[in-house]
C-alpha positions in Angstrom: 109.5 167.0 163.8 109.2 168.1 160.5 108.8 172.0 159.9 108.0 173.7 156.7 109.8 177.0 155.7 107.2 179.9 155.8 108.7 181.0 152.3 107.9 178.0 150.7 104.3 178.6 151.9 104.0 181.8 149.6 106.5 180.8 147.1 103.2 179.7 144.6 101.3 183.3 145.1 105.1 185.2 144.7 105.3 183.1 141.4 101.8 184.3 139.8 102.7 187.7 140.9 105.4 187.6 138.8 103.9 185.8 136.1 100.6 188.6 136.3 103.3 191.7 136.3 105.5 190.6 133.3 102.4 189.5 131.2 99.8 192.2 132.1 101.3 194.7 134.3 104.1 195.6 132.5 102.9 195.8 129.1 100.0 198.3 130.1 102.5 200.4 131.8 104.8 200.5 128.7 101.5 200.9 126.5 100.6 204.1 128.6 103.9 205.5 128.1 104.0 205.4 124.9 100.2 207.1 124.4 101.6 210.1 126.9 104.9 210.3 124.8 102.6 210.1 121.4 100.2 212.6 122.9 102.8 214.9 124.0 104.8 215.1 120.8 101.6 215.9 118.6 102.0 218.9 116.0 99.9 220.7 113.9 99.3 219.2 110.6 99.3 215.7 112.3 96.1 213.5 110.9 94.7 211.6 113.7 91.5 209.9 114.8 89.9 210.3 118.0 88.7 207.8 120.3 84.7 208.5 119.5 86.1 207.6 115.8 86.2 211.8 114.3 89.2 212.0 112.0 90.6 215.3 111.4 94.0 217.3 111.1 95.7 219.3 114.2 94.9 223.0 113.2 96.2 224.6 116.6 97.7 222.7 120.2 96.3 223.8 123.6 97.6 222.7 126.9 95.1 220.2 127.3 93.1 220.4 124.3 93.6 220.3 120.3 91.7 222.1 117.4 90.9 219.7 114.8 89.4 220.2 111.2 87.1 217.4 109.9 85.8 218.8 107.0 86.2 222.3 105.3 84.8 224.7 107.2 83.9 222.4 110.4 86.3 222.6 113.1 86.1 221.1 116.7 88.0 221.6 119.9 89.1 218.1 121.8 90.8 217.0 124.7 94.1 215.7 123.9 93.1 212.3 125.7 90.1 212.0 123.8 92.7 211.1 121.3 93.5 207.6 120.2 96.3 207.5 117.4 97.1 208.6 114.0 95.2 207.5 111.3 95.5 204.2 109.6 97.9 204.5 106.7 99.5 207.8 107.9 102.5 207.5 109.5 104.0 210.1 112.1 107.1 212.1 111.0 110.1 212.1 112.6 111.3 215.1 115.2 
């Protein structure tokens, strides 16, 4: 009688598990961290652009929120999330 090894039976889904975490799972993860570590590190002065595609300059840091100024005399108060990165051709200063 020939029996087959349970293990061998879920070897094929344990292999795309592994092949989903190293090329999706993982990379998002990393990717998050970064945006938290970018997010956190913000200053004032910093140009960014938010994700609804306003670019302005840090003015004052909240907790949880960020005062930006887009033109002049317009200024508008943000969530720190609703930010997406610096913008293009300005690059972030070293701490």
């Amino acid at each position: 009688m020939n029996q087959n090894n349970p293990i061998l039976g879920f070897l094929p889904i344990i292999i795309v598990f592994l092949i989903f975490y190293f090329l999706l799972i993982r990379p998002m993860q990393k990717k998050q961290k970064e945006l938290r570590e970018f997010l956190r590190n913000l200053k004032k002065g910093d140009k960014i652009i938010t994700t609804g595609g306003i670019y302005g300059t840090i003015i004052a840091l909240e907790d949880d929120t960020v005062v930006l100024k887009i033109s002049e005399n317009t200024k508008i108060r943000i969530a720190r999330s609703a930010i997406s990165g610096l913008q293009p051709g300005v690059e972030k200063e070293e701490i």
